[in-house]
Structure formats: C-alpha cells, structure tokens
N, C-alpha and C positions, 0 to 999 in steps of 0.2 A: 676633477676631470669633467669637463663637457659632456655632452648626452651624446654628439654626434661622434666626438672622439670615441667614448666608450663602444660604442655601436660598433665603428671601424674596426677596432682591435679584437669585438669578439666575434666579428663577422671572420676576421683571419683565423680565429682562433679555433672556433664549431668542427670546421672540416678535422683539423689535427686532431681536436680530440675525441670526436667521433670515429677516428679510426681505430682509436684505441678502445672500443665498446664490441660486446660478443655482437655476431652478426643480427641483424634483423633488432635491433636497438635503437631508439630514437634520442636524439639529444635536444634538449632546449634550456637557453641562457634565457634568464627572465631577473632583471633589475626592478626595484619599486622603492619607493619613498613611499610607506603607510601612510596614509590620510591625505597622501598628495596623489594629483595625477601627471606632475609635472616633471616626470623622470620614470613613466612607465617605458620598459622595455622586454620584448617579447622577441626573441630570436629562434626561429627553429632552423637545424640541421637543415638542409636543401632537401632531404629524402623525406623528413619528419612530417606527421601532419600533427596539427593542432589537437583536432578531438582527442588520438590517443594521449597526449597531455590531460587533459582534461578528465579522463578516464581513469590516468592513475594517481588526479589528485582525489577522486573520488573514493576511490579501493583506497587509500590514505585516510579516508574519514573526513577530509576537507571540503570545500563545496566553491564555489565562482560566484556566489552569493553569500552577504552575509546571514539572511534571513533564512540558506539550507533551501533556496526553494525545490529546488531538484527532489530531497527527501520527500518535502512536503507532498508532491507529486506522485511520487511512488503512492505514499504513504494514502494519498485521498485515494489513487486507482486501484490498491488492496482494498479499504473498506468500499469503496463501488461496488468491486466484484463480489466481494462478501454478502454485501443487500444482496444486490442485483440476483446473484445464487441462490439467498434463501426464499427470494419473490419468486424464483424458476423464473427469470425473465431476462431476454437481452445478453446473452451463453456471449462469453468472448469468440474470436474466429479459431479453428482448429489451429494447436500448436503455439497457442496465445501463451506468454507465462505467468497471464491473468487465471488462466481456466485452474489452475490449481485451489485458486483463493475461491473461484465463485463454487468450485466443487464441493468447499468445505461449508460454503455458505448455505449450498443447496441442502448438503444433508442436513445441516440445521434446520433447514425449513422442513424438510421431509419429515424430521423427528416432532418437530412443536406439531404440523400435522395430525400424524398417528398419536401422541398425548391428545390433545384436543378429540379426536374422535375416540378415543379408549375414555377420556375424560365422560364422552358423550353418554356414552352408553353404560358407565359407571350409574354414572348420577339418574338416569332416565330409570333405570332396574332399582335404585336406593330408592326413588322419588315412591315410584310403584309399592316398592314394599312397606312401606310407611303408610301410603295413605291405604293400602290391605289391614293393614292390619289396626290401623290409628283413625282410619276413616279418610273423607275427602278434605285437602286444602290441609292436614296434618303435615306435610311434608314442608310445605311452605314456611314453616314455622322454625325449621331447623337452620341456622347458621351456615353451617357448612355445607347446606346444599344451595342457599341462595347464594353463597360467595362461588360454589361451583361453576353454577348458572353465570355468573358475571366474568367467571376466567372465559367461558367457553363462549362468550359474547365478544370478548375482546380479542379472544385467540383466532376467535374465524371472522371479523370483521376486515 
C-alpha cells in the first residue's frame, strides 16, 4: 500500500476511533519503517497535540532519541543542582523541581563544612597537647595530624 494511500484511510479512520476513547484522550496513528525514513508517518486526532504523545512515550521509558538525550538532561540538571547546592551558589527560582536536589546538595555542603571546622579544632587542641607535653615541633611528627592538616587544606580550599 502506498504512503499517500495509507494516510487517506487513516485520516478517515482517527475520527472513528477516537470516538471510541474515554473523554479527554488523545489518539495518534504513527507508521515507520526502522532504519528508514521513507514511510514515516505521524497522524494525530484533530483534538490531539503532539507533546502529550511524546510524554507518554517518555512515562513508557522510551525516548525520541536514540542516545536518551532527554534523560541525559535531566540527569546533567540533578548533578548541577547538586554542586551548585553544596557550593551554596546559584539556588534554583522558587517552586523549581530542581530546588529539591540543590537542597540535598547544600546540606552536603553544610555538613563537609561543620567536619572540616570540628576537624579544625580537633587537631589545633591534639597539636597543642603534644607539643605540651613532647615539646615544640613534636606534634609535626605524628602522621595523623599531618594527614589532618592536609584534609582540612583540601576541605576548605
């Protein structure tokens, strides 16, 4: 059957069977030859819009690309928001359904924060009571305060 043919008959046929759908339901006839683009066809209902097609082939788990880029998208604008929340920088706009992700991303930042400065004050009071008691420049000598030293370098840089 022809492409134009086919078209004809499902152009008669949408109306009919769109009548037969609960209200407020969209129909769309879509023809394709895989790996061809020479028998794409794309029919929507007279009422129908395109997007919502596209919408539920999406809730379906399918995508209008093969490479998913749509996911991909989401997917980079969670880990944005994520940084971006734990820098405290650049808050999506109120009612964003980004602000969730930068949310979680801030407390992460809030919390490496408060480590980092508990970390501070650990090691400064360790430092002290070592070289009290072991003399000056004793403290220097211990491992796990120079590795302290270098978290809290990298934590607050």
């Amino acid at each position: 059957m022809p492409k134009a043919l086919l078209r004809d008959v499902a152009m008669d046929c949408i109306s009919d069977m769109a009548q037969h759908l609960p209200q407020s339901c969209e129909l769309f006839v879509i023809a394709c030859r895989p790996g061809k683009d020479d028998f794409d066809l794309v029919l929507p209902s007279p009422e129908a819009n395109l997007n919502n097609a596209l919408d539920a082939l999406r809730r379906q788990g399918l995508s209008i690309d093969g490479a998913n880029i749509y996911k991909e998208a989401v997917c980079d604008l969670v880990v944005g928001a994520l940084a971006m929340g734990k820098q405290n920088n650049n808050p999506p706009p109120a009612g964003h359904w980004g602000q969730q992700f930068w949310d979680i991303g801030r407390a992460e930042g809030e919390l490496q924060e408060e480590l980092a400065a508990a970390l501070v004050k650990v090691t400064a009071d360790l430092f002290y009571q070592i070289e009290a008691k072991h003399g000056p420049k004793a403290a220097a000598e211990y491992p796990s305060i120079v590795e302290a030293k270098a978290l809290i370098a990298k934590a607050t840089a």
